[in-house]
Kinemage of the C-alpha trace (Angstrom):
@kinemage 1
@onewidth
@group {chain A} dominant
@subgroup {mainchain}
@vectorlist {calphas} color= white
{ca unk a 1} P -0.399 1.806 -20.455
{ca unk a 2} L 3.221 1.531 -21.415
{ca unk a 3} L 5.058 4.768 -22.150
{ca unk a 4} L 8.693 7.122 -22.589
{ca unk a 5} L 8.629 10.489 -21.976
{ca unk a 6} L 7.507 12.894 -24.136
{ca unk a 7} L 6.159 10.367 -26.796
{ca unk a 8} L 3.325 9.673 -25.253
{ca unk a 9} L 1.083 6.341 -24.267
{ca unk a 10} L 1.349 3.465 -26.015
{ca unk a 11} L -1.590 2.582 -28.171
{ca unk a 12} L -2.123 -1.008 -25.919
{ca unk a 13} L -3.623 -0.194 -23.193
{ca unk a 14} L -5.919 -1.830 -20.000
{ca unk a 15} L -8.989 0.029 -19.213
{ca unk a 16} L -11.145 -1.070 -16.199
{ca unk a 17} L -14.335 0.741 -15.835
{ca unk a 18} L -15.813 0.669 -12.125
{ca unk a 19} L -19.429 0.398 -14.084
{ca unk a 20} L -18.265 -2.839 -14.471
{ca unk a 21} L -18.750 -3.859 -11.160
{ca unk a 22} L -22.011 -4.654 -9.364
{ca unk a 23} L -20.394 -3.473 -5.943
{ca unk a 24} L -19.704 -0.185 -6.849
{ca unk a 25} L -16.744 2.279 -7.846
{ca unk a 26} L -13.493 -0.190 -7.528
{ca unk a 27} L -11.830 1.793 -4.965
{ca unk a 28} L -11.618 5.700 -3.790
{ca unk a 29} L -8.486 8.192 -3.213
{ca unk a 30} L -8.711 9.348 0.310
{ca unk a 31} L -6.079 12.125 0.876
{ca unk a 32} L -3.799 10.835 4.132
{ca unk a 33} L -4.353 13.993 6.001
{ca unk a 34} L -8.361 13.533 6.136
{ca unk a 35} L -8.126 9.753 6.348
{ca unk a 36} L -5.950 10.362 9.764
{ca unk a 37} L -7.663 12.695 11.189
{ca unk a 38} L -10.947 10.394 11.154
{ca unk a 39} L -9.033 7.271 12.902
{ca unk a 40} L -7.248 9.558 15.117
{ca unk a 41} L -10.879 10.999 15.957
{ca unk a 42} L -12.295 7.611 16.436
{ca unk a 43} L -9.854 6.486 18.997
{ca unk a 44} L -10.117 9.660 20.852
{ca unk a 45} L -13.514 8.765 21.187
{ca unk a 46} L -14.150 5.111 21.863
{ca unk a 47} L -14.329 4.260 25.828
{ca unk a 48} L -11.679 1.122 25.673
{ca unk a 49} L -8.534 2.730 23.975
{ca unk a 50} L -5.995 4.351 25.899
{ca unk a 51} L -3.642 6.266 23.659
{ca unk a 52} L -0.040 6.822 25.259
{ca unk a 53} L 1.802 9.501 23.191
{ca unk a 54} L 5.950 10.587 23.391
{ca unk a 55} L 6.907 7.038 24.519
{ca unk a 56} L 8.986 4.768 22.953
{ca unk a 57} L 9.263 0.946 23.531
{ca unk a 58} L 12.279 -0.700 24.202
{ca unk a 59} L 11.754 -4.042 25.396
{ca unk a 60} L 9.135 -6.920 25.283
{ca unk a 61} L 9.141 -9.864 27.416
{ca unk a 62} L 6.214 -12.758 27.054
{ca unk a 63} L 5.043 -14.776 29.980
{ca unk a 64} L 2.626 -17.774 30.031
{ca unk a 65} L -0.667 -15.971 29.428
{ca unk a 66} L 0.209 -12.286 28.721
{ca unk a 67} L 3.213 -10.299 27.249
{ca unk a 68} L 4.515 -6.699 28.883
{ca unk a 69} L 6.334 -4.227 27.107
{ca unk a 70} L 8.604 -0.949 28.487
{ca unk a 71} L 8.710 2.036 27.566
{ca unk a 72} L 12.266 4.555 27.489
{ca unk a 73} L 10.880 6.032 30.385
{ca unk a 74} L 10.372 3.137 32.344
{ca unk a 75} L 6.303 2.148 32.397
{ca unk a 76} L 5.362 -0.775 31.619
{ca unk a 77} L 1.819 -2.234 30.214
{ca unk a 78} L 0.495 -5.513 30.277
{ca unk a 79} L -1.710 -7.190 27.771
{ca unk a 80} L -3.319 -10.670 26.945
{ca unk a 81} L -1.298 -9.747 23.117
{ca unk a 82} L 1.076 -7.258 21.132
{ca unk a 83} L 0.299 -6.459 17.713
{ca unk a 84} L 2.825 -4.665 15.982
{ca unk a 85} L 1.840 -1.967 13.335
{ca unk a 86} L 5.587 -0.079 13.378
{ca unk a 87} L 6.437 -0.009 9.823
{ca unk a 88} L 8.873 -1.570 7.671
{ca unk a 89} L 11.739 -1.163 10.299
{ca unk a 90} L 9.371 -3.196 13.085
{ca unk a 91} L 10.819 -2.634 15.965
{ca unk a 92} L 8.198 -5.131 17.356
{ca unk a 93} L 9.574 -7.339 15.126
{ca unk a 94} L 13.009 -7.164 15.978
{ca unk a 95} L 12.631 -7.667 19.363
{ca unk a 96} L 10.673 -10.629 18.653
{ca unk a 97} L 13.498 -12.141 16.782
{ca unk a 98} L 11.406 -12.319 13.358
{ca unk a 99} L 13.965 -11.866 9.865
{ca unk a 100} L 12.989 -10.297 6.939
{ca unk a 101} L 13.164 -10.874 3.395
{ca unk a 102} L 13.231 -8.929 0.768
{ca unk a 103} L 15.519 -6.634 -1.647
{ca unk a 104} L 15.915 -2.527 -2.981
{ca unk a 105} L 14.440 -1.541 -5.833
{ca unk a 106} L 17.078 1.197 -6.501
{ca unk a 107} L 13.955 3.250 -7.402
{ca unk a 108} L 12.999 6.147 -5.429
{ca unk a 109} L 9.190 7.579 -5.637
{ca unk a 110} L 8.838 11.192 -5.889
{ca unk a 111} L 5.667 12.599 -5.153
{ca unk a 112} L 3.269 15.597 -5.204
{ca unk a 113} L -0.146 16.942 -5.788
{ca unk a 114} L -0.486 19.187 -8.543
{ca unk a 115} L -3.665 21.310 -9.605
{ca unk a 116} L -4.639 20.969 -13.508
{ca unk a 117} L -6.679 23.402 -15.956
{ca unk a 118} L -8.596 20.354 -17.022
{ca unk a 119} L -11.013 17.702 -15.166
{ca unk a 120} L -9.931 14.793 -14.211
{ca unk a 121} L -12.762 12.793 -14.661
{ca unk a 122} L -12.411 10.888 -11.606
{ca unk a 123} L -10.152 8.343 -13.535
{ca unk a 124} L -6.743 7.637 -12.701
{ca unk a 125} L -3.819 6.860 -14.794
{ca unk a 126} L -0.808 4.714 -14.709
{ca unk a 127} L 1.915 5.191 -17.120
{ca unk a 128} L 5.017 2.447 -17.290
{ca unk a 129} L 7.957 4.351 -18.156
{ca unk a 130} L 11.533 2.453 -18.466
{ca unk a 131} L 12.905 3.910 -15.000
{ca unk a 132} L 9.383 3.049 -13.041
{ca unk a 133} L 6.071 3.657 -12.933
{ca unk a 134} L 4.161 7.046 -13.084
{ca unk a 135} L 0.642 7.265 -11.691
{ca unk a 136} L -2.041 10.300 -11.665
{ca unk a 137} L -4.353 9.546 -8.835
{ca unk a 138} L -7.461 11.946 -9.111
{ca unk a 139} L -8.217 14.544 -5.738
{ca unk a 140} L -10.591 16.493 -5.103
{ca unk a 141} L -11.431 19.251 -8.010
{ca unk a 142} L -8.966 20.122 -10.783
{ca unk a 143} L -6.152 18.681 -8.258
{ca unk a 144} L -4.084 14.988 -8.715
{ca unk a 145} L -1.233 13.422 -6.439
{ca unk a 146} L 1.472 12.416 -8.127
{ca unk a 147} L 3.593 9.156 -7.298
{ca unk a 148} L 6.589 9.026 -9.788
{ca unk a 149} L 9.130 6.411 -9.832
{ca unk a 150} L 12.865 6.999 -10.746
{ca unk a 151} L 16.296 5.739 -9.964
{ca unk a 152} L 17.339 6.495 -6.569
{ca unk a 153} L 20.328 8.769 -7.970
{ca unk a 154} L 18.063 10.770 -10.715
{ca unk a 155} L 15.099 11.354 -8.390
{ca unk a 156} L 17.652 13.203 -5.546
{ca unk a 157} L 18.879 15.126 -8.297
{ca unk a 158} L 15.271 15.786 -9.480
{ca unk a 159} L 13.322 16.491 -6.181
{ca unk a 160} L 16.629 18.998 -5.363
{ca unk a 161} L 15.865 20.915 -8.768
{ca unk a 162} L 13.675 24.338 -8.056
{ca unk a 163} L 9.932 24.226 -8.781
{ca unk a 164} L 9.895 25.308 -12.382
{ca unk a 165} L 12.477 22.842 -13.656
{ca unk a 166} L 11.159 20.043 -11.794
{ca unk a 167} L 8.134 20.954 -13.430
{ca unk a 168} L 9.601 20.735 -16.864
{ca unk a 169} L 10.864 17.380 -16.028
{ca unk a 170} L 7.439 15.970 -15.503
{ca unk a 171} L 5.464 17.417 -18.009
{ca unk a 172} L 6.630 15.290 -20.791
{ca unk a 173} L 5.867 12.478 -18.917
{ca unk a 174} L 2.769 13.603 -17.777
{ca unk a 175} L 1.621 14.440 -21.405
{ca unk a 176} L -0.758 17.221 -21.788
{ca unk a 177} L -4.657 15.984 -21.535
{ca unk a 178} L -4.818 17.704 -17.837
{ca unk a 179} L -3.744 20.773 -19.364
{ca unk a 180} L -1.530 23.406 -18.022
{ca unk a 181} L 0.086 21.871 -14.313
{ca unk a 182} L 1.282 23.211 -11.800
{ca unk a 183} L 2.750 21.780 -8.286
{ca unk a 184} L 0.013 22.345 -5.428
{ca unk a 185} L 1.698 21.456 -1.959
{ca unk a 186} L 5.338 19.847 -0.552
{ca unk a 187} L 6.912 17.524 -2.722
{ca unk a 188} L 8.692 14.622 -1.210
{ca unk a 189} L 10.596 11.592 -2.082
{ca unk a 190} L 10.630 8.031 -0.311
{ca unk a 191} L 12.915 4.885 -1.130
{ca unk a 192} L 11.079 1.549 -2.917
{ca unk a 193} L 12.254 -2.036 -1.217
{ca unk a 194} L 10.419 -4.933 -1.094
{ca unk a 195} L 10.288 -6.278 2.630
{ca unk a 196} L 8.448 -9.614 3.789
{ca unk a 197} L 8.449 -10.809 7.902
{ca unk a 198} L 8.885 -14.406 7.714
{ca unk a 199} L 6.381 -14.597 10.173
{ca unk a 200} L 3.756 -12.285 11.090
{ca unk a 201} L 3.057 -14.341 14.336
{ca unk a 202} L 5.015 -15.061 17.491
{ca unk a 203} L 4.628 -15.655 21.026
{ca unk a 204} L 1.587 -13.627 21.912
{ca unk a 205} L 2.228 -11.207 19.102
{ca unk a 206} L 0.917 -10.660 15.630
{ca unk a 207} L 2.171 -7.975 12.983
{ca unk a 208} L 0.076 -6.436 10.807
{ca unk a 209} L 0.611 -3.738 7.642
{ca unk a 210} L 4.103 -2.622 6.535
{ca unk a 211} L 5.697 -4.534 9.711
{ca unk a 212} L 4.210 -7.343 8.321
{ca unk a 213} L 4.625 -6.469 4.332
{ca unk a 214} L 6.078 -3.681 2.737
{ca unk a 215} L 5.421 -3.694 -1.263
{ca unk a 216} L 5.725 -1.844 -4.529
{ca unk a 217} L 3.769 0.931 -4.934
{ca unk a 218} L 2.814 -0.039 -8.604
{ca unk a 219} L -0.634 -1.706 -7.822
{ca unk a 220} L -1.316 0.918 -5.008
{ca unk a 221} L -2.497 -2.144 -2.581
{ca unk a 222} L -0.057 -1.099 0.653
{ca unk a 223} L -2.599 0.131 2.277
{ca unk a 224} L -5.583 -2.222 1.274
{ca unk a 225} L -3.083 -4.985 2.653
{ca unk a 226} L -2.699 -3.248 5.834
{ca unk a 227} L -6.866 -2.829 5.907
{ca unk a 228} L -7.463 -6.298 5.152
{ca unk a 229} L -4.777 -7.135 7.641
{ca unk a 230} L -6.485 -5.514 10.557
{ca unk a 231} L -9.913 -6.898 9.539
{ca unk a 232} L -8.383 -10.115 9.736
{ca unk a 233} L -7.251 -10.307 12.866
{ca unk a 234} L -10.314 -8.465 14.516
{ca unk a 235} L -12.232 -11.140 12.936
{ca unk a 236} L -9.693 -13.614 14.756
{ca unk a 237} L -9.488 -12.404 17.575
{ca unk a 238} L -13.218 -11.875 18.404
{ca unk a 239} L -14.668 -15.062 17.277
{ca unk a 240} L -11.934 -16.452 19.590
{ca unk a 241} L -13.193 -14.379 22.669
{ca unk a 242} L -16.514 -15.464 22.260
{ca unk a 243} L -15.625 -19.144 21.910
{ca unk a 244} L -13.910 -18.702 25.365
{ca unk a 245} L -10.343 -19.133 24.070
{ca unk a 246} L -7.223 -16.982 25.143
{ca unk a 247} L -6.826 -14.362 22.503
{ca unk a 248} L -3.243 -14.687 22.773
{ca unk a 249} L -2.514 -18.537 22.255
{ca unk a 250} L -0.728 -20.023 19.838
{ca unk a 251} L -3.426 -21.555 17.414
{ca unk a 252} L -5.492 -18.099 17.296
{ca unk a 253} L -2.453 -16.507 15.934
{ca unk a 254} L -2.146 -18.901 13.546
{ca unk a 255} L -5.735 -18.811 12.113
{ca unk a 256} L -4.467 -14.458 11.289
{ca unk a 257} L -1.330 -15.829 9.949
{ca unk a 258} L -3.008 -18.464 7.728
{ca unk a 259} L -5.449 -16.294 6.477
{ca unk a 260} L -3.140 -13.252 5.274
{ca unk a 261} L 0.547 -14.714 5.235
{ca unk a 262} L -0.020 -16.368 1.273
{ca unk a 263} L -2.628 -13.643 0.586
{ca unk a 264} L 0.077 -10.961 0.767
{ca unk a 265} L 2.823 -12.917 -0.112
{ca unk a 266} L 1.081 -13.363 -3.342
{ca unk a 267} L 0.472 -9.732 -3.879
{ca unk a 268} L 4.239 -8.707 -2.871
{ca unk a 269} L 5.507 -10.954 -5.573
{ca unk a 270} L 3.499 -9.545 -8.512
{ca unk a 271} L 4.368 -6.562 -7.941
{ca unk a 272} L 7.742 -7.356 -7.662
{ca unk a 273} L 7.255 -8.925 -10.832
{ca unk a 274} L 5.035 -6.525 -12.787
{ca unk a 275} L 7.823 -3.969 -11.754
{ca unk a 276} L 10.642 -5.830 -13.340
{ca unk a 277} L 8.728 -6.082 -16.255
{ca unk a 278} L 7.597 -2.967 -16.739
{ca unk a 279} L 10.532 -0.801 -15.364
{ca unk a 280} L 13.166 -0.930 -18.309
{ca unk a 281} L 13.106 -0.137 -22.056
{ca unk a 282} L 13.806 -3.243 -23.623
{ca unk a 283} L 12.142 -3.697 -26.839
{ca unk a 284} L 10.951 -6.839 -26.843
{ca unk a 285} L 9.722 -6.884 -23.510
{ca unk a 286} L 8.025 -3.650 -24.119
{ca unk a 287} L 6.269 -5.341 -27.157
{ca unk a 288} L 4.844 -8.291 -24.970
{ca unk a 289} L 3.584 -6.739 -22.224
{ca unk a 290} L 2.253 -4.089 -24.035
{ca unk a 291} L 0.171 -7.034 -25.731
{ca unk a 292} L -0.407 -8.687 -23.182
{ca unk a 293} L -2.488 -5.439 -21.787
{ca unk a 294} L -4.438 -4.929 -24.787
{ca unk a 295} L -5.351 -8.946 -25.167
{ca unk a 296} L -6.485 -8.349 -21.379
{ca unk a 297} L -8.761 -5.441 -22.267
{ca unk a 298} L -10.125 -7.153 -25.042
{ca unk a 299} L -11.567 -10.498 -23.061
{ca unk a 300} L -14.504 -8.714 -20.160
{ca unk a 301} L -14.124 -11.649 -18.472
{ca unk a 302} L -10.452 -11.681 -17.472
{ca unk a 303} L -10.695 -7.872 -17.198
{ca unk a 304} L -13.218 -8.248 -14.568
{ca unk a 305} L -11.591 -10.541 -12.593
{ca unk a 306} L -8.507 -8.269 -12.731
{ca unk a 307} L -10.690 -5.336 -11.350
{ca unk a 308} L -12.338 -7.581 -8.736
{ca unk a 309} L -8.416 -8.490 -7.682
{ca unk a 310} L -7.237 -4.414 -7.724
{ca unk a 311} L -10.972 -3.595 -6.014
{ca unk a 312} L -10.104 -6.071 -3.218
{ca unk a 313} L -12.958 -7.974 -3.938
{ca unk a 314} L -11.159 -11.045 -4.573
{ca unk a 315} L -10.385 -14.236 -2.110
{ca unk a 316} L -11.281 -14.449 1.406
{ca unk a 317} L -12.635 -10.792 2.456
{ca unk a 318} L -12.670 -9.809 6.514
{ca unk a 319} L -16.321 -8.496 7.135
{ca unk a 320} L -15.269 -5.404 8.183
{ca unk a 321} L -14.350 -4.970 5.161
{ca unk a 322} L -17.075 -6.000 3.723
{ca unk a 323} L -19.116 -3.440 5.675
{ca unk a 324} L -20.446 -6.350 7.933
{ca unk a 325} L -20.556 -7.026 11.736
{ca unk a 326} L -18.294 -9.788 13.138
């Protein structure tokens, strides 16, 4: 729902109800800290992964049917292909000689978990104010993470501020139907940009996640992207394998890039667009989109389809993802 700061939400508003959906609840908050420590257990544990830590590539050179990388320290590994999952500053990437597009948001996202006297329900909320988005994303118990989206210049000035002021800055945009809040762990603060590879192939590499796409945070699909990304190409790459083919060549990448270069491309520019839309105060804007979210909550049929698209249930789904064996 739309909103400003201490006047609480708008009366329009878009309600999607995971009862809706034959599959199940839409989607489920997963706290980073638990959701790490369960893939870092996994690949501890599985006979074919090798983890190298304290090492940092420098260079990558491709040959005819495999591509080696170094390492500062001098040892170099040998593989049949590279994928790159380094973030939005791909050093994979770089080396590979793939640009990026994209632009800053001049937003910066604070964010922090805070514990509330009231139950949340389960539900989470998303609240447009004119400098960005605010979202209450439920945890555990009478506990929510925060993810609060200001100008770059305000939300240094903010996350400097001691606890109990930044506290009263975000209550009257929090509103009060949590109850009493208070902050319940670090707060921290990380810049908003919009960042596209123009390819997420090359020579005997492939990029996946945030060194493929980086996007706004305001549909919370970054990581979903990144999940459907890695499905992708597992689904790629082992259909190719038993076919016979060299995982690395040319038109195996391809089938990964066909299948998630639009798909994500997509995404990135809705948000980029929802967040121009929503992030400012202008009245007449405010008025249509804030109509255009109630006439979507009044027709079931485009809501659903809306919920299928946030629940990633939308398009062409990897079977992993899908909780099905390749």
């Amino acid at each position: 729902t739309d909103g400003r700061a201490g006047e609480g939400p708008s009366g329009w508003m878009l309600h999607f109800d995971s009862r809706e959906l034959a599959e199940g609840p839409m989607g489920y908050m997963v706290e980073d800290r638990y959701l790490s420590r369960a893939l870092q257990g996994a690949v501890q544990k599985h006979p074919l992964i090798t983890q190298i830590n304290n090492e940092t590539v420098v260079d990558q050179q491709v040959g005819p049917a495999s591509v080696t990388v170094t390492t500062a320290s001098g040892k170099t590994l040998t593989g049949s292909i590279l994928i790159g999952s380094d973030g939005r500053s791909s050093g994979t990437a770089k080396r590979a000689g793939i640009r990026r597009v994209g632009h800053d948001y001049g937003q910066t996202a604070l964010v922090c978990a805070i514990e509330h006297d009231l139950p949340h329900h389960g539900i989470a909320h998303q609240f447009f104010m004119p400098p960005g988005p605010l979202a209450i994303l439920p945890l555990p118990g009478n506990r929510s993470s925060i993810v609060w989206s200001e100008t770059t210049k305000e939300a240094a000035r903010i996350n400097a501020l001691p606890e109990d002021e930044y506290l009263d800055i975000l209550r009257p945009r929090f509103g009060s139907f949590l109850g009493q809040i208070r902050l319940a762990g670090t707060r921290f603060t990380y810049p908003l940009n919009l960042t596209l590879a123009e390819h997420f192939i090359a020579p005997r590499l492939a990029l996946i996640g945030d060194a493929a796409h980086g996007v706004h945070p305001i549909a919370g699909q970054g990581l979903n992207l990144g999940l459907r990304d890695v499905g992708a190409l597992a689904e790629v790459l082992i259909l190719a394998r038993r076919r016979g083919e060299d995982i690395g060549a040319p038109d195996v990448l391809e089938r990964y890039q066909r299948w998630r270069q639009f798909d994500t491309t997509v995404m990135a520019l809705a948000t980029d667009a929802f967040n121009k839309l929503f992030s400012n105060d202008n009245s007449l804007l405010r008025l249509g989109r804030d109509m255009g979210l109630g006439m979507v909550n009044a027709m079931p049929s485009l809501r659903k389809r809306f919920i299928r698209e946030a629940a990633g249930l939308s398009g062409d789904v990897p079977k992993l993802l899908q909780g099905r064996q390749i």
